[in-house]
N, C-alpha and C positions, 0 to 999 in steps of 0.2 A: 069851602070857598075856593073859586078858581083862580090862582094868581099871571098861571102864561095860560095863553090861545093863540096856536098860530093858526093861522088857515090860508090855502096856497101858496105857501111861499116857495118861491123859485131864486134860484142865485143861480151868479156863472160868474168865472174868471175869465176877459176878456171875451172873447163869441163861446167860450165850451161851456157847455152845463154843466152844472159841479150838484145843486140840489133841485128837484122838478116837482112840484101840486105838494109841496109837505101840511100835512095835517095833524095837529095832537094838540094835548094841553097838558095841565099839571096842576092840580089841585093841593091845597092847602093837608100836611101830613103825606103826600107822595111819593114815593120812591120809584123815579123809574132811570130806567137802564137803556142806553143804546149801544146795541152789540151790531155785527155784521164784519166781514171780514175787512182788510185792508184796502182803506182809497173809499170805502163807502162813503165816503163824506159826514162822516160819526162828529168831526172835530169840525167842522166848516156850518153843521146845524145848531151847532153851539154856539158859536162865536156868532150865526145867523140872529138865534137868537136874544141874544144879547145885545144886538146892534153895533158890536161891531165889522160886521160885514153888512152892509146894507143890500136887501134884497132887490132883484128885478122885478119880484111881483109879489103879491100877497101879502098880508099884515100879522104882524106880532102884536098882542094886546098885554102888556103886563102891567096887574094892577098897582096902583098907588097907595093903598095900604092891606094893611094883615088883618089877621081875624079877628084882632084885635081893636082895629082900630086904631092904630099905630101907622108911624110910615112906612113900606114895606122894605127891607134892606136885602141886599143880597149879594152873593160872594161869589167869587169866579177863582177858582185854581185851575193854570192853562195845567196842558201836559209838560214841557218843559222849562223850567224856570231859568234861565238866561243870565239872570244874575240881581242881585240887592243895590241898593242905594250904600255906599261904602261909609257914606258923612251919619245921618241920620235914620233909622236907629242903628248901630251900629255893633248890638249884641245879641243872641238869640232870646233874650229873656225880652229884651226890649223890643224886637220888633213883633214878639208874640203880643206883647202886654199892647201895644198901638192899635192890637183887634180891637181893643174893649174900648179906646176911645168914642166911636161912632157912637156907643150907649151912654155915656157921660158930659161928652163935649170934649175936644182937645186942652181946654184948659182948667181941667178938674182933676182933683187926686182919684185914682180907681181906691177903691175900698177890698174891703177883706174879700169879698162876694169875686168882686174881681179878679182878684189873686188866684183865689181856689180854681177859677175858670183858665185861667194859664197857665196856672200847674198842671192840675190835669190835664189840659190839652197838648202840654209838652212831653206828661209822664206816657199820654197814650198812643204817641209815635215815637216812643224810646230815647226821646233827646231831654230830659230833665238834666242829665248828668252833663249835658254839653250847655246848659242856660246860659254861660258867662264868657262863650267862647266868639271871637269876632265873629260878625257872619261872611268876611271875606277869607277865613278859614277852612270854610266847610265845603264837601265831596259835592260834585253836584246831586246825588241821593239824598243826602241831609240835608240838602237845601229843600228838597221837594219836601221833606219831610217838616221842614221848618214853615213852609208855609202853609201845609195842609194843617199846622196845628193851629197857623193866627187865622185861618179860615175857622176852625172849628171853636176857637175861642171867640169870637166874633157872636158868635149863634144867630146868624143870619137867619131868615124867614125861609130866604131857598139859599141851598149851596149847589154850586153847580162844577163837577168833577171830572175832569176830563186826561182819564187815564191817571191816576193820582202815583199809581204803583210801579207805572211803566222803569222808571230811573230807579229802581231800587231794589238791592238784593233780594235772593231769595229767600233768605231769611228773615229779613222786615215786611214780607209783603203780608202773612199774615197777618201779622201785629199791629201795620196801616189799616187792612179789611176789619178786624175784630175793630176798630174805632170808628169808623164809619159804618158797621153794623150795627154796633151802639149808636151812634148818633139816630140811626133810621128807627129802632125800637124806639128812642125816647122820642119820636116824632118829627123828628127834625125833614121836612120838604127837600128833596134832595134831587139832580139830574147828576148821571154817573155815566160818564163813555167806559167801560171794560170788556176786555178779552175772556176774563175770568168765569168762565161759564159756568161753573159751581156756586162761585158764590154769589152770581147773577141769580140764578135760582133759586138761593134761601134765602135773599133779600128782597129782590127787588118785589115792587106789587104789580107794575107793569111792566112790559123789556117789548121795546120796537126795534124791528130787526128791520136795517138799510142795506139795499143791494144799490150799489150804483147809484145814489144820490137818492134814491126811492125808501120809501116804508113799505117795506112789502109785506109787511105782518106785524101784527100790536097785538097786547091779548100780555094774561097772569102770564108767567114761567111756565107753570104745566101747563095752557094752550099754546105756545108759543113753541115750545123746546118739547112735548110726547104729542100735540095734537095739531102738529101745523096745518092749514090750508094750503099751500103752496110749495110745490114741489122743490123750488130753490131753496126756500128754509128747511125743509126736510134734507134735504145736501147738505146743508151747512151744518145740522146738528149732530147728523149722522158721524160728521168726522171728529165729532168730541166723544171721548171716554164718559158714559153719564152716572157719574157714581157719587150720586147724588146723597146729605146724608138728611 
């Protein structure tokens, strides 16, 4: 089932073009990736499609329910997170547990089903141990880390990730990626901005590579990253180490 379909869409920031004729879509079980070097307009086709930037031309289509037949819900973690609401909720266990509201209603107890889903979602960006700590306490890293987990507790239809790992050491970045590599094995519909070209690789099913507001190449990992058509993608990959496992 296809849930986005963009087709032409153009944006600009006052008279400069920032994204120009963008085309893709994203089907239900998806994982795709937009890589491209720096200023590609990676982060401005996200928030494009989301409608929060509204475009100059062309339409986003995103459907109204899931494959289910359900309403379709979906999750946005920016690149960097700014800061929490300091009043409400006001712990890291609570503002994860607030993902699972949308599946209950706000004025329902979550049940055990629940629980387990914010646990794990805590245990699998390493902050279980920090559950009871203010969230006006924590590094801006742990912040990233705290929302990416009420995103993943949430289990939205699509989650849409935009550089999730950027604020975070180097030591948490794998332990972020091993979690949303799992989420993508269990099916979860996913759009992922990352630099990370390896693990671009072993996840993604699609990766659209942006030169300058453009898709200049779509296509699996191995067409994209050993088979490009385009010689500027051939540049770009060439300058990554491909040690691929």
């Amino acid at each position: 089932m296809r849930y986005i379909t963009v087709e032409g869409l153009s944006f600009q920031y006052d008279a400069e073009p920032v994204l120009d004729n963008i085309h893709y879509h994203l089907d239900s079980g998806e994982f795709v990736t937009l890589t491209g070097e720096n200023g590609a307009a990676k982060s401005t086709l996200i928030k494009a499609t989301l409608g929060i930037l509204k475009p100059k031309k062309g339409t986003v289509t995103i459907s109204d329910i899931n494959k289910d037949g359900k309403k379709l819900r979906m999750a946005y973690l920016p690149q960097q997170i700014a800061s929490f609401n300091a009043g409400f909720p006001s712990t890291v266990y609570e503002f994860v547990k607030s993902g699972r509201y949308p599946h209950k209603g706000w004025f329902r107890r979550l049940n055990k089903h629940d629980l387990e889903h914010v646990q794990r979602a805590l245990e699998s960006v390493g902050m279980w141990e920090n559950r009871y700590k203010q969230i006006g306490h924590l590094s801006g890293g742990q912040k990233q880390r705290v929302a990416l987990a009420r995103a993943l507790a949430m289990k939205p239809d699509v989650l849409l990730l935009d550089e999730p790992t950027s604020a975070l050491d180097p030591e948490l970045v794998g332990e972020v990626e091993k979690s949303i590599a799992d989420a993508a094995k269990s099916g979860q519909t996913m759009i992922l901005v990352s630099h990370d070209m390896n693990f671009v690789y072993q996840v993604a099913d699609k990766v659209l590579f942006l030169e300058k507001g453009r898709i200049l190449e779509q296509g699996t990992p191995d067409e994209v990253f050993n088979h490009p058509k385009e010689e500027r993608t051939k540049e770009f990959f060439a300058s990554y180490s491909k040690q691929y496992l």
